[in-house]
N, C-alpha and C positions, 0 to 999 in steps of 0.2 A: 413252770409248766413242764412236767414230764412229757418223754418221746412218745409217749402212745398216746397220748391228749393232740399234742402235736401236730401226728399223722391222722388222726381221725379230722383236724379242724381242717387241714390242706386237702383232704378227700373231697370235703364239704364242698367246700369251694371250686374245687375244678371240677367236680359233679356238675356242678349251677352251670358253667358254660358247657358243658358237655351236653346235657339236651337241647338246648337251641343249636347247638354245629347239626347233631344228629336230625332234629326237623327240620334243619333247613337242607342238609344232604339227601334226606329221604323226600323230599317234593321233587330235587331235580335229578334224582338218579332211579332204575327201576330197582326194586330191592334185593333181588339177587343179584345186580351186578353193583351195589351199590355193599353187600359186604362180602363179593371176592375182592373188589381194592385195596378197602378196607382193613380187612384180615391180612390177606398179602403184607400188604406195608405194613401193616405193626408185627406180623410172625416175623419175617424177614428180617428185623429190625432185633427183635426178640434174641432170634439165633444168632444175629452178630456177635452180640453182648455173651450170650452164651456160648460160643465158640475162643472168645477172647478171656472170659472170667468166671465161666463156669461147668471146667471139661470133666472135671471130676465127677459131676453128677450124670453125665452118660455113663460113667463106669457102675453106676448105683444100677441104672437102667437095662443095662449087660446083665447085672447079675441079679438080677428080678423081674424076667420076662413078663411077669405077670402084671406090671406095672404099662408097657406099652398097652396093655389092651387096656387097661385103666385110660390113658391118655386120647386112647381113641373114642370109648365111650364121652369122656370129655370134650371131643368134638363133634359129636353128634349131637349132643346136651345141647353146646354154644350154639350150634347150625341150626337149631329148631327152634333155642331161644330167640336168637336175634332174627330169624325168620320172622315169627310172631311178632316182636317188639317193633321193629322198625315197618312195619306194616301199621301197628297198632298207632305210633308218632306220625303214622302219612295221613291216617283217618280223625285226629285228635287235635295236639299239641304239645309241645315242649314241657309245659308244667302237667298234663295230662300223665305222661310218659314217666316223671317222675314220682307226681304225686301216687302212681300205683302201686309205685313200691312197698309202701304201706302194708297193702293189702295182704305181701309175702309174710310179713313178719309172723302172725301168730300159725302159717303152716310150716314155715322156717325152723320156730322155735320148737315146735310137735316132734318135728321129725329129728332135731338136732337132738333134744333130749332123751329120746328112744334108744339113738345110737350112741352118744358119747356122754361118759361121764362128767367130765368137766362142763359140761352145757346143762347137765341136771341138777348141778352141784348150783349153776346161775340161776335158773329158774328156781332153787328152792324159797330165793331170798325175797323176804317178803316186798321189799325197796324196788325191788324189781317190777312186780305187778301192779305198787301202785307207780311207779315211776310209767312204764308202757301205756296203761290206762287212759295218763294224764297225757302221752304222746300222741295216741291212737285219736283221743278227744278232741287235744290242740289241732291234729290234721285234718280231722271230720268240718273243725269247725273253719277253715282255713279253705278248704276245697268248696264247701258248701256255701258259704260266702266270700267265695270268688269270681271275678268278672271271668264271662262266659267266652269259651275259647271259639275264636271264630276261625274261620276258613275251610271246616269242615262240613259236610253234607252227611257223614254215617258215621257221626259219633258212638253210636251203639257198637255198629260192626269193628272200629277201631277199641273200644273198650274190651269186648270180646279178644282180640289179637293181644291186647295187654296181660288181661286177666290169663291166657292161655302160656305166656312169657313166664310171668313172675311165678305159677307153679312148675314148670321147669327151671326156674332156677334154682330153686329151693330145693329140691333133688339135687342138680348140679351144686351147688356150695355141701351136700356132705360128700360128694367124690371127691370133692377138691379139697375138705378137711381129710378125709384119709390120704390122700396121695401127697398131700404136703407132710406125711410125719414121714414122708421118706425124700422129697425132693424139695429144692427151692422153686419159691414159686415164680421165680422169672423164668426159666426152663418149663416150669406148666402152662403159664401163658404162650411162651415160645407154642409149645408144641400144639397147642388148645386153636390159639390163632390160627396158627399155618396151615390144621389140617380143617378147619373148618373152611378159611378159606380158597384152601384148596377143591373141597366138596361142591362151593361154590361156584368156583370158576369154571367147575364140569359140568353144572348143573346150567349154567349161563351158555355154554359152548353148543351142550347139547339140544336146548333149549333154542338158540339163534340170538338171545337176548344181549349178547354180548355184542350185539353188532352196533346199541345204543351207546357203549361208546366212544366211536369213532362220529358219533355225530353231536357230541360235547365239544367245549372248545378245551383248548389245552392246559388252562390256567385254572379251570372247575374241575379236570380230572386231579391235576397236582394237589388242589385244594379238598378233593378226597380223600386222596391219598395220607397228604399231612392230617386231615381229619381222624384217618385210621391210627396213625401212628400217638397220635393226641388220646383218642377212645380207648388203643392199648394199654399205655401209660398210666391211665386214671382207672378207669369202668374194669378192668380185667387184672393189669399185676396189681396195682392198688387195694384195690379189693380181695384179690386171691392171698397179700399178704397180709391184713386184715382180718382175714377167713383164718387163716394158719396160725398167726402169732396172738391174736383177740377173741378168736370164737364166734362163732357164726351165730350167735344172741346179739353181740356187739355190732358188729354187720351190718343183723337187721334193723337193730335201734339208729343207728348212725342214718338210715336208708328214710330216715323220719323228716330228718332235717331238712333233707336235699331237695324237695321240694322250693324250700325258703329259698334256698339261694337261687334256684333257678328263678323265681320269682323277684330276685332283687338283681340280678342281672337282667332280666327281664323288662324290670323298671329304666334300668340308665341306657340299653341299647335299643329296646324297642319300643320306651314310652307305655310298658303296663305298669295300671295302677293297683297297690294292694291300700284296699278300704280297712273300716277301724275295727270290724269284728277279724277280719283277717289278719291285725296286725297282734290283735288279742290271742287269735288262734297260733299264732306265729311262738310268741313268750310263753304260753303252756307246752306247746310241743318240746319247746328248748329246756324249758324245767323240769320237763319229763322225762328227758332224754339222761342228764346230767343224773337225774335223781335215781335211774332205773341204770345206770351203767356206776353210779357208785356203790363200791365193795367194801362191808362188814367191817 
């Protein structure tokens, strides 16, 4: 197994637990102060790294001013995204949150195509459409005969928050395939993070909302925090190197899976069951995926 197989199959996977941390952080935190921690700890965390192993690329940043205002629109991208999203996870659920992903994929691929060649060069391949088809299918049929997420009262309004998410991000991933042909993309998350949640923590401040957490206990704030640093590490450098080194067609195919795994995590920690058209839906999406990211 080649390294790009690799890293796509370990995405998969820390994806799967990464939406249950995030529903169950967004039930007990309110959601702007639920991603200044968040972002905080993982930017923070970010710049360490980039301060220790990757100083050279602020000399890139010097000498292409035009690049910070890139970085910023990137935080404002993140700040709107995960505004939407994790409002959308507090109205829904876990496999809810995931399974929308989907959804991104074919405005993803529109818009990736338009702008870079090497993404038009994917899309030409026939493999590709029928591969996607056979994804998009497998999900439909996986979501639509799947056990009904409970705990919510405005499933609608929560879909809406989703659906609002995954078309900003699809914008958001071709800034961050332009700005990664010139920076690593740990220094993009670094800077993506920190200034989102920094946005955030003014917005909490000025707002009064931040006053929610001091009425947390100490052990659920920490458990944020490592949440954020967890969410950084997978959901954003992951992905952003992904976005860089695989193209944002792959991205969105890979964003197919992730449902599955949330739902078999799903299975061993909180006892959900996936029935037999589900599991049917499960083996198309994976053959589709495989079929549509294999190249000529």
């Amino acid at each position: 197994m080649n390294n790009d197989y690799f890293i796509r199959i370990f995405y998969i996977i820390l994806m799967g637990f990464g939406f249950p941390i995030m529903r169950f952080m967004s039930i007990h935190f309110e959601t702007i102060n639920n991603n200044a921690v968040r972002f905080l700890a993982g930017g923070f965390l970010f710049i360490l790294i980039c301060i220790f192993k990757f100083r050279d690329e602020f000399k890139k940043i010097k000498e292409e001013p035009i690049l910070i205002l890139k970085l910023l629109l990137l935080g404002c991208f993140m700040t709107g995204n995960m505004y939407f999203f994790m409002n959308g996870l507090k109205n829904t659920s876990a496999l809810a949150g995931s399974i929308f992903g989907i959804l991104a994929m074919p405005l993803a691929i529109i818009m990736a195509s338009i702008f870079f060649k090497d993404e038009r060069d994917r899309v030409k391949q026939k493999n590709f459409y029928i591969g996607s088809i056979l994804a998009v299918i497998g999900s439909l049929l996986f979501v639509i005969y799947g056990n009904k997420a409970g705990g919510s009262s405005d499933f609608l309004k929560g879909a809406l928050f989703l659906g609002t998410a995954i078309f900003i991000q699809s914008v958001q991933n071709l800034v961050v395939k332009n700005v990664a042909k010139k920076l690593h993309a740990i220094v993009i998350s670094a800077s993506t993070a920190t200034l989102s949640g920094i946005i955030y923590l003014t917005i909490a401040i000025q707002s009064g909302k931040i006053v929610q957490l001091s009425e947390v206990s100490q052990g659920l704030l920490i458990g944020l925090a490592l949440a954020g640093v967890y969410g950084m590490l997978t959901g954003m450098l992951m992905a952003f190197y992904i976005v860089q080194k695989q193209g944002v067609v792959v991205f969105n195919i890979l964003q197919l899976v992730i449902p599955l795994s949330t739902a078999i995590v799903g299975y061993f920690t909180l006892g959900e069951k996936i029935n037999f058209i589900q599991g049917i839906g499960a083996i198309v999406v994976v053959l589709g995926c495989i079929f549509a990211l294999k190249k000529k």
